[in-house]
N, C-alpha and C positions, 0 to 999 in steps of 0.2 A: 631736457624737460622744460615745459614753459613755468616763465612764473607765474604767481596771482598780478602781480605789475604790469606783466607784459598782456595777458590777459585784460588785465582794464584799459590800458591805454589802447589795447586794439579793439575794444569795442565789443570786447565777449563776456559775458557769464564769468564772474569772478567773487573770492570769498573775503569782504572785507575785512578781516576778524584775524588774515594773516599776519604773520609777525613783522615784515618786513614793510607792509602798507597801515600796519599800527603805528608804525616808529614815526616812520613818515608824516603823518598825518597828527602825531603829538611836535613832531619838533617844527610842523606849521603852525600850531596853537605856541607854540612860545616864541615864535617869533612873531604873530599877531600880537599875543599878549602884551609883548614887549614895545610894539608898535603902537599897541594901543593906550600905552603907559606913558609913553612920549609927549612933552607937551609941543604946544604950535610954534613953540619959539627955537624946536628944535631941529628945523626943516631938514636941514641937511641929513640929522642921522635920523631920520623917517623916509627920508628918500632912500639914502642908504640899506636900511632894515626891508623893504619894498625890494629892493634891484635883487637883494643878496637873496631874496624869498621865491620871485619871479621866474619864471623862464629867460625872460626877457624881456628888454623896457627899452625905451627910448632916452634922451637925455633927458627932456626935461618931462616932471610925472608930480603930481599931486594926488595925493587921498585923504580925506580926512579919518578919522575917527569914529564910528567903530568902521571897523574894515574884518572882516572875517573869511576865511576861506577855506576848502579839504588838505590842499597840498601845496599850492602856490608853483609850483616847477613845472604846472602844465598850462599857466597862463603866460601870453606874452600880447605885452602892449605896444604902439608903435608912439611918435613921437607926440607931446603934445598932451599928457592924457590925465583928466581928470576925472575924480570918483569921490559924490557928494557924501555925507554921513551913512552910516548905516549901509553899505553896500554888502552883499555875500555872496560872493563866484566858487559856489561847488565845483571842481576843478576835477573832476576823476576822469575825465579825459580832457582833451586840449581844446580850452579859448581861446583865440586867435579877437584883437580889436588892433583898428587899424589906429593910423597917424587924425589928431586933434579930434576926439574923443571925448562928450562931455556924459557924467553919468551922474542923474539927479540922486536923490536921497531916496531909500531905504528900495534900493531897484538890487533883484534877486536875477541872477543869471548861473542857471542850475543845470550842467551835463548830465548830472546822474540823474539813475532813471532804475525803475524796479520790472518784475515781471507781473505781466497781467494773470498768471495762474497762481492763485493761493497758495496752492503747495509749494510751488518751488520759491516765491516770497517769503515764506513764512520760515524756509528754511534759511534763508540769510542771504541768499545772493543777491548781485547786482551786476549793471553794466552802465556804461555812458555812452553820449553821443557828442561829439564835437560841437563847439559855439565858435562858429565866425562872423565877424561884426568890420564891416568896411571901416575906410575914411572915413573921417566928417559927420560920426552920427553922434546924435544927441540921444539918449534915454530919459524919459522923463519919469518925475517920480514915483515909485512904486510900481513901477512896469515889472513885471516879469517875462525873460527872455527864458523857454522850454530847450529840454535837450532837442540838439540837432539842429538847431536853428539855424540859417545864414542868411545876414542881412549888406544886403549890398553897401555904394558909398551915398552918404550923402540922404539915409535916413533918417527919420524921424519918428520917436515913439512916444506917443502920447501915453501922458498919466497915469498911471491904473492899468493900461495894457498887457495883455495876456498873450505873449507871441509864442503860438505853435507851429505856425510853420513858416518857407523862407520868404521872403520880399525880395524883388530886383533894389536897383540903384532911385535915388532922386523918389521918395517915396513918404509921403506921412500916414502911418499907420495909426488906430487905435482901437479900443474896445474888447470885448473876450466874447471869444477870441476874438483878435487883431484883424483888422480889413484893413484893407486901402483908404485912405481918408481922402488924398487928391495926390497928384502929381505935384513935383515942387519944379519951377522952369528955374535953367539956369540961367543967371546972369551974367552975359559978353563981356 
């Protein structure tokens, strides 16, 4: 029999309210909680409390304060990665952000996701969508990234941005929803 777990993670119709995705999702709040109790002079066991909460991190990872998230085991960041104040990665399915990663303040990057028919919302379910985030991108503050999102390497998200859908590589986005703003060339 499947679980409600396995259920989320693959992207189906699932009932939050199970015992096994409660536990879960409390023993991520105490270890934010904890995280977020930590002062700046404590780097190391905040990096720490991050790796141990994580999927997976790269060596070197900075967050500040607050940092919040659903579960924390379905995020994984690559090397490099920074997340300004106020960050909240809804995790009920898997974030994927790649290597040197910069994430301005109070920027929202949300998998989950509900049904658009009343009835079956109102009864409790849920599902999520994957967030993949290349190399090299910066979010700017207060962006929010939508479920399902995939953002190439070497983007850029402007301020206040509302991304609902994906972008290729070398791209600055902004606005709600998000457009193309220009091309970014690289340099040789």
């Amino acid at each position: 029999m499947i679980t409600e777990k396995q259920k989320m993670l693959a992207g189906q119709y699932y009932d939050p309210s199970d015992a096994e995705l409660t536990e879960l999702r409390y023993q991520a709040r105490l270890a934010t909680e904890k995280f977020n109790r930590t002062s700046a002079h404590q780097r190391e066991e905040r990096a720490e409390i991050i790796k141990s909460l994580f999927g997976s991190t790269g060596n070197s990872l900075h967050i500040e304060s607050t940092f919040n998230c659903d579960y924390g085991g379905n995020i994984h960041v690559g090397e490099n990665f920074y997340a300004n104040f106020n960050c909240v990665i809804l995790d009920v399915a898997e974030v994927r952000i790649g290597d040197n990663c910069f994430i301005a303040p109070q920027v929202g990057i949300y998998t989950a996701t509900h049904p658009l028919d009343p009835i079956q919302r109102v009864n409790g379910i849920e599902y999520g969508k994957a967030i993949t985030i290349g190399d090299n991108c910066w979010i700017g503050g207060h962006a929010t990234i939508n479920p399902g999102v995939t953002l190439g390497n070497n983007v850029v998200v402007a301020s206040g941005a509302v991304v609902t859908k994906s972008f290729a590589d070398n791209v600055v986005i902004g606005g709600n929803p998000a457009k193309v703003i220009k091309k970014i060339p690289l340099s040789m």
